[in-house]
Structure formats: C-alpha cells, structure tokens
C-alpha positions as MATLAB code, in Angstrom:
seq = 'XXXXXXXXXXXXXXXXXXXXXXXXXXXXXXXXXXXXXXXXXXXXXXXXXXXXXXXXXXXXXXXXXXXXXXXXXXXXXXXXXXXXXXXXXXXXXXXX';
ca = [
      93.373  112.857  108.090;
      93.700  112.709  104.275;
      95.495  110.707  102.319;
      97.064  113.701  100.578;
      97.885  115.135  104.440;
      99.672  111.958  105.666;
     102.184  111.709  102.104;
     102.913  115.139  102.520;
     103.403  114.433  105.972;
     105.804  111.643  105.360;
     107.642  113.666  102.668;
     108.603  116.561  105.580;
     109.131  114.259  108.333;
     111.653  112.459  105.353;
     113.585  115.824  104.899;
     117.072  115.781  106.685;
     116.937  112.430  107.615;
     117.913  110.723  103.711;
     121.262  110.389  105.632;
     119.652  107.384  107.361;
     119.162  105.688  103.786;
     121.527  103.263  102.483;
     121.070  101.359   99.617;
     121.647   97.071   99.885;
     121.361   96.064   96.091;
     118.783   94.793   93.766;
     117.729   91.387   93.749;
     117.144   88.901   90.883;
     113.321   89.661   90.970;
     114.205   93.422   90.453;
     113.378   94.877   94.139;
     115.585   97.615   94.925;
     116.032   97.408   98.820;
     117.303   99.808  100.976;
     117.947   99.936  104.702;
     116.606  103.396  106.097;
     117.247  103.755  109.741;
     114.966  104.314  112.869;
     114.439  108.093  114.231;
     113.628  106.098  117.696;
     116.094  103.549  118.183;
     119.869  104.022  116.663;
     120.188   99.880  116.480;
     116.934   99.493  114.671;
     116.264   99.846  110.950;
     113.726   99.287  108.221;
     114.123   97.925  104.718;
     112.355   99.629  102.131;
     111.995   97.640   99.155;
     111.014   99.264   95.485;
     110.090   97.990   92.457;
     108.062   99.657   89.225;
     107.487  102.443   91.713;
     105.933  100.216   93.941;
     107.835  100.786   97.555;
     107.248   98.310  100.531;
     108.583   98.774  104.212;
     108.444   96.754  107.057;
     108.053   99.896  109.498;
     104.585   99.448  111.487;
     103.092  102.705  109.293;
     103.135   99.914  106.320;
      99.454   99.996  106.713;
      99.027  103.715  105.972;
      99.430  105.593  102.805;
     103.196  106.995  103.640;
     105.869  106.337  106.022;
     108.999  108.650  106.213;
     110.805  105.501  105.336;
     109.422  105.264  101.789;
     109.353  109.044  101.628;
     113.196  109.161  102.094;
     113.998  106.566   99.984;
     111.680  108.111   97.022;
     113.939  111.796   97.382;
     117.317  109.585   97.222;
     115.778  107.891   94.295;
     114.510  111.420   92.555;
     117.906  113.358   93.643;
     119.882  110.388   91.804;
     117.890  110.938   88.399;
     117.772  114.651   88.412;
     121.982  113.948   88.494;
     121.790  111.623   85.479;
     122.306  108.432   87.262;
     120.851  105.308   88.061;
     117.625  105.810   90.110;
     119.331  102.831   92.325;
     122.970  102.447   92.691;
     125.519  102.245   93.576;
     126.900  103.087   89.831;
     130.010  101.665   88.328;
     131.871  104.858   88.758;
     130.266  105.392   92.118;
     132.230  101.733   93.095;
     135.882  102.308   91.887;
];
C-alpha cells in the first residue's frame, strides 16, 4: 500500500468520528494537543499533538504515514480556519 492510499485512508476512516476530538491547550513550547478518542475501547484515548503542521500521536499507527487520529484532528483544525478562527482554540469568545 501507498503512502498516498493509507492518508487517504486515514482521512475517510477520520470522517464522522471528529466528535471524538477534543482539544487540551497549547503548551509553552507551542504543541497544540488534543485528546481524540479510541473507535475500540470507549475508556481509551490518544493525544495528538501539533505543531508547524507537524502532528504526533501516541496511537500504535504512529509508525505509518496516517492514523485517523491525526486525520481528525487536521479536519477540526481546517473546519476552524475556513470559519475565521483560530486553527486551535478554544477562542476567547468560544470561552465566555
């Protein structure tokens, strides 16, 4: 399997399950981290850190090119810009 196969892959198995994404915060380094839920056990999850477009999880597909983990936190981040805010939030208006 390609490289290209397994992202797009990753991007549909991501699709419906960006639900399962919740954003922690941003650290002092700059690494956005998110928690993004398992789709095998409901009491495990994987954190998904991102900085410089450079995303990390700690999912065992780490290895390959794309996990659904990174895939789903890449669509919150996109769906958040095309909406005019922050890539990584939450937003001051998003908190009150």
């Amino acid at each position: 399997m390609t490289d290209t196969a397994m992202i797009q892959g990753a991007i549909e198995r991501a699709r419906g399950r960006t639900a399962a994404v919740h954003y922690l915060g941003t650290s002092s380094g700059g690494f956005a981290t998110y928690s993004v839920g398992s789709s095998r056990d409901t009491d495990a999850a994987y954190n998904v850190t991102v900085r410089d477009e450079q995303y990390r999880c700690t999912c065992p597909s780490e290895l390959r090119p794309a996990c659904w983990h990174r895939s789903a936190v890449a669509i919150i981040r996109a769906s958040r810009l095309m909406f005019g805010l922050l890539a990584d939030g939450p937003n001051p208006r998003e908190v009150a």
